[in-house]
Wavefront OBJ file of the C-alpha trace (Angstrom):
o trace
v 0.000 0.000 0.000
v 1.633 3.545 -1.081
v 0.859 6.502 1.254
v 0.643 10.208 0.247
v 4.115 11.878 0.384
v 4.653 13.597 3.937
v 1.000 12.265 5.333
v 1.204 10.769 8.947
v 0.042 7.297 9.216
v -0.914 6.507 13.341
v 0.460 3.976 14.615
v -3.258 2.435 16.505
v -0.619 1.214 19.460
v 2.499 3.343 20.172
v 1.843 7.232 19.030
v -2.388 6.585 20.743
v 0.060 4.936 23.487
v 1.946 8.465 24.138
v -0.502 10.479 22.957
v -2.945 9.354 25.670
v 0.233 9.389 28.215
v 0.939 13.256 27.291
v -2.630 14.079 27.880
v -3.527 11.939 31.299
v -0.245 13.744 32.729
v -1.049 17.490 31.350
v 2.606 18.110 30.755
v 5.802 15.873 30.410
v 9.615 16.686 29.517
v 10.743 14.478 26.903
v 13.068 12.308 29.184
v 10.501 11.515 31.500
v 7.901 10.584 28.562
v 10.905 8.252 27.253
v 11.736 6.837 30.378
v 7.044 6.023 31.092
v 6.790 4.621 27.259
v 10.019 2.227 28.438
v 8.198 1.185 31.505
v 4.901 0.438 29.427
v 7.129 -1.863 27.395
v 6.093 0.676 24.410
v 9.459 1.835 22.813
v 12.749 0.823 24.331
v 14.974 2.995 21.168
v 15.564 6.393 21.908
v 15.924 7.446 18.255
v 12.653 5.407 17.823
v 10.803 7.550 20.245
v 12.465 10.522 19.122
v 11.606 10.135 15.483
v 7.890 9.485 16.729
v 8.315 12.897 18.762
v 9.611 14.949 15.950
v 6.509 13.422 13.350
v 4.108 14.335 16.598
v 4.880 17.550 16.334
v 5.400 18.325 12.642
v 1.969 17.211 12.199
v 0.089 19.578 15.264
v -0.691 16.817 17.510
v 1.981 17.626 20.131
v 2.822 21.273 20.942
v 6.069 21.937 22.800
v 5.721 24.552 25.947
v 8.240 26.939 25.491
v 9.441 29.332 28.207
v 10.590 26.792 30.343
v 13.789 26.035 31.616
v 14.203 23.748 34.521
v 12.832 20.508 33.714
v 16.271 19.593 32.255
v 14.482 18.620 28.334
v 11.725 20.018 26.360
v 8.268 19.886 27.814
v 5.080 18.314 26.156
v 1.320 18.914 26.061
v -1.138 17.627 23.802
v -3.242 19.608 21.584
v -6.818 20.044 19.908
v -5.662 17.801 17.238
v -4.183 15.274 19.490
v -7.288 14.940 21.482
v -9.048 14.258 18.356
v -6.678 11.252 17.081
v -7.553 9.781 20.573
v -10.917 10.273 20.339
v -10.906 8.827 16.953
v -9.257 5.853 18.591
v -12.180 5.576 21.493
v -9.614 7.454 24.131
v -12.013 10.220 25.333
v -12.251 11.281 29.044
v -14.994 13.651 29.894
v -12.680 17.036 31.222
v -10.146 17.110 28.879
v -11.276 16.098 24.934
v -11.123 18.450 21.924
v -14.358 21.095 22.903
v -12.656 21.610 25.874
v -12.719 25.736 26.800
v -9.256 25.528 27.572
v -6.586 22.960 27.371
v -3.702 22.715 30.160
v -2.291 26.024 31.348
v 1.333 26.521 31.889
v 1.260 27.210 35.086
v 0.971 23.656 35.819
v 3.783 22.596 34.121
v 6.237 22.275 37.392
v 3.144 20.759 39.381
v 3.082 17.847 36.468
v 6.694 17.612 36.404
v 7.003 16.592 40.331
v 4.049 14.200 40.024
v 5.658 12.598 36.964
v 8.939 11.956 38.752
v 7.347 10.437 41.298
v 5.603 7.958 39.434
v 8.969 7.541 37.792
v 10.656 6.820 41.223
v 8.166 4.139 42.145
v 8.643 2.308 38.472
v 12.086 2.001 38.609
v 11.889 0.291 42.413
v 9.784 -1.506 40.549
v 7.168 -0.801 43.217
v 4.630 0.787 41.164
v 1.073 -1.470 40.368
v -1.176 1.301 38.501
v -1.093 5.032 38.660
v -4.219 6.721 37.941
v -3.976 10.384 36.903
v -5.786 14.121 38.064
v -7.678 13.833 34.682
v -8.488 10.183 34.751
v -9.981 10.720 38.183
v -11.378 13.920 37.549
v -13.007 12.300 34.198
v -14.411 9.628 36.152
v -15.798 11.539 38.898
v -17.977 13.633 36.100
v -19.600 10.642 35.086
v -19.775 7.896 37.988
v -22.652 7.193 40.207
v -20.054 6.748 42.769
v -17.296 9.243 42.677
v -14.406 10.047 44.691
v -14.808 12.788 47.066
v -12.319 14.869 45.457
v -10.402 14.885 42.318
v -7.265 13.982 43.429
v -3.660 14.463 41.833
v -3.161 10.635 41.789
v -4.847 7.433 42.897
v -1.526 5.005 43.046
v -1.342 1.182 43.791
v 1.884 0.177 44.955
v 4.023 -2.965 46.116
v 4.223 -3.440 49.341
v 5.978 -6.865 49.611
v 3.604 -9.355 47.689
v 0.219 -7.832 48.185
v -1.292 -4.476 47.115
v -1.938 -0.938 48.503
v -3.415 1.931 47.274
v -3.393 5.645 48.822
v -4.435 9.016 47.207
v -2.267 11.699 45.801
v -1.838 15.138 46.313
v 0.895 17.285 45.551
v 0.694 20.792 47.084
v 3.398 22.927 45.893
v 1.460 26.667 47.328
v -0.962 27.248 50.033
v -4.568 27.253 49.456
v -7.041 29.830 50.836
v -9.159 28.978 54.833
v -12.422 28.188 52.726
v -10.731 25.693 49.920
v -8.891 23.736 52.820
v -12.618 23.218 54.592
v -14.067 22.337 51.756
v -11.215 19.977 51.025
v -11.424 18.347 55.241
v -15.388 18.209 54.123
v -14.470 15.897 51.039
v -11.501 13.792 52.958
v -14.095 13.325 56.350
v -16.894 12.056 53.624
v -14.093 10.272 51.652
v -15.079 5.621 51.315
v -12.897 4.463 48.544
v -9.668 5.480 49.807
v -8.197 4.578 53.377
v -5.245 6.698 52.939
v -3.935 10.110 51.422
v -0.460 11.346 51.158
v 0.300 14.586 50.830
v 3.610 15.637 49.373
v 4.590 19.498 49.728
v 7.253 21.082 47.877
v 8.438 22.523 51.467
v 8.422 22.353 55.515
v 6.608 25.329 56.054
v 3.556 24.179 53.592
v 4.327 20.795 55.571
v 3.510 22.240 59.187
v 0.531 24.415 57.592
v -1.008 20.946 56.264
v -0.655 19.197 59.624
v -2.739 22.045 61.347
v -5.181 22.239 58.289
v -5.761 18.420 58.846
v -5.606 17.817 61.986
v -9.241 17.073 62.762
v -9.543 14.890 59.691
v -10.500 11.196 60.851
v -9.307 9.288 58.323
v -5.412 8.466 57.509
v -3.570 11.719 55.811
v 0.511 11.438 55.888
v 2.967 14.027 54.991
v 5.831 14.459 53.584
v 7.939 16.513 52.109
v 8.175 15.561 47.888
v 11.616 15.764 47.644
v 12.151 12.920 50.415
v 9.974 10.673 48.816
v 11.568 10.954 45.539
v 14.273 9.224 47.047
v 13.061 7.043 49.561
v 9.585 6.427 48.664
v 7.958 3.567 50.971
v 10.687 4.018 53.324
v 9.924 7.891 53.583
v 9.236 9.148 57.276
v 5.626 10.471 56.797
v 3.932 12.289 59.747
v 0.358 11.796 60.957
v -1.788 13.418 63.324
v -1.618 10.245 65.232
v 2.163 9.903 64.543
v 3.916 13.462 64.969
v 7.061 11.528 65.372
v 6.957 10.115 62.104
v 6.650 6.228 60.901
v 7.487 4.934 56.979
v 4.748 5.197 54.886
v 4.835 1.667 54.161
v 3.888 0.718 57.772
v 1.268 3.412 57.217
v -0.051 1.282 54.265
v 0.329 -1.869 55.941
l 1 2 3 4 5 6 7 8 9 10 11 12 13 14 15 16 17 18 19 20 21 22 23 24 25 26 27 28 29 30 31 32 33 34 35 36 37 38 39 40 41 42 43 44 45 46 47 48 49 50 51 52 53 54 55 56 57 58 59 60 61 62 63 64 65 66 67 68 69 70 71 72 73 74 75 76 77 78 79 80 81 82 83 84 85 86 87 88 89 90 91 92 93 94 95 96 97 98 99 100 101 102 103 104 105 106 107 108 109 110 111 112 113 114 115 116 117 118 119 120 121 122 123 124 125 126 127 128 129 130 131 132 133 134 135 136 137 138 139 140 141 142 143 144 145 146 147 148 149 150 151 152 153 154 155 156 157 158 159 160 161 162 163 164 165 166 167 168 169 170 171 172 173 174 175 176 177 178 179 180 181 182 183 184 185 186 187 188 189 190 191 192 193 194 195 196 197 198 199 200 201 202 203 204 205 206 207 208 209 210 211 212 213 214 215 216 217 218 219 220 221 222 223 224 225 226 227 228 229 230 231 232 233 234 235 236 237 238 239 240 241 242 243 244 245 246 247 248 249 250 251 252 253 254
């Protein structure tokens, strides 16, 4: 079969594979989106996955985020057209598809980053079970008779030894206003489906803030500071309002 010169021909399993991975994660630096497709067992060539970049791009269904400088490689989002390919494909979630207002703002680009090198940390410890994104959660709590109580950053199974745990995510790298943290105690006090959030902060202060914020919240919220559970994930001290000392998360979990 010939093709048209210079038309792009989709390849139904590895360019809908990182298509749908740029747009469940908002934004992604290029090392980072290499380093998820390896893990998915999707493309294990770096010129491979670069070619498939460059062609992404040419043909408007990846848009590169200028302006930014400290995520180490260029940074990703998906666009209009890129939604559409996945539609086209049956990938649609129900917040973020191609008549949505507005797609991904910048200013969320070093929120993503942090969450994406998380998940990154737990693959390669090869703890990591599932990790379901802000917009796959937030796209199933639109349309599910029994949502979440809040759309968190990430819902994330993990290894702990032989058997399974999951925990919610939430990355908090500024302080919220009095009336968003009540509405956010109202959501974790009514919360069913999860028995445990951790919160990661990009800082102590935001840390200490957090444990006051929380503090009459019944069910189990840890902390932690981001940057120490980059690097020692289960094994990070997390702190409780039952456990001001601190305990590893994975006892937590347990």
């Amino acid at each position: 079969m010939r093709y048209a010169k210079n038309s792009l021909i989709i390849n139904p399993e590895r360019d809908i594979a990182l298509l749908r991975q740029v747009r469940n994660l908002r934004f992604v630096s290029h090392n980072q989106l290499f380093e998820l497709m390896q893990h998915c067992g999707l493309d294990h060539c770096r010129s491979s996955f670069n070619w498939r970049i460059r062609r992404l791009i040419k043909s408007g269904h990846l848009s590169v985020c200028e302006g930014v400088f400290s995520a180490g490689s260029t940074v990703y989002r998906i666009t209009r057209e890129g939604l559409l390919i996945l539609e086209h494909h049956g990938q649609f979630t129900a917040i973020l598809h191609s008549r949505t207002a507005h797609l991904p703002h910048t200013a969320q680009v070093l929120h993503a980053l942090e969450l994406n090198r998380i998940q990154l940390a737990l693959a390669q410890q090869n703890l990591l079970a599932g990790w379901h994104s802000d917009v796959e959660i937030a796209s199933f709590n639109a349309i599910s008779h029994e949502p979440y109580q809040k759309d968190y950053d990430a819902i994330v199974d993990v290894w702990v030894g032989d058997k399974k745990a999951c925990f919610g995510l939430e990355y908090e790298r500024s302080l919220k206003s009095a009336k968003q943290y009540a509405r956010v105690r109202r959501a974790l006090d009514s919360e069913r489906q999860l028995d445990c959030i951790l919160y990661l902060t990009s800082g102590v202060e935001i840390l200490v803030h957090l444990l006051h914020e929380f503090e009459s919240v019944t069910m189990n919220v840890a902390f932690a500071r981001a940057g120490d559970f980059a690097n020692l994930l289960l094994d990070t001290t997390v702190l409780t309002r039952h456990n001001l000392s601190g305990l590893r998360f994975r006892e937590l979990l347990q």
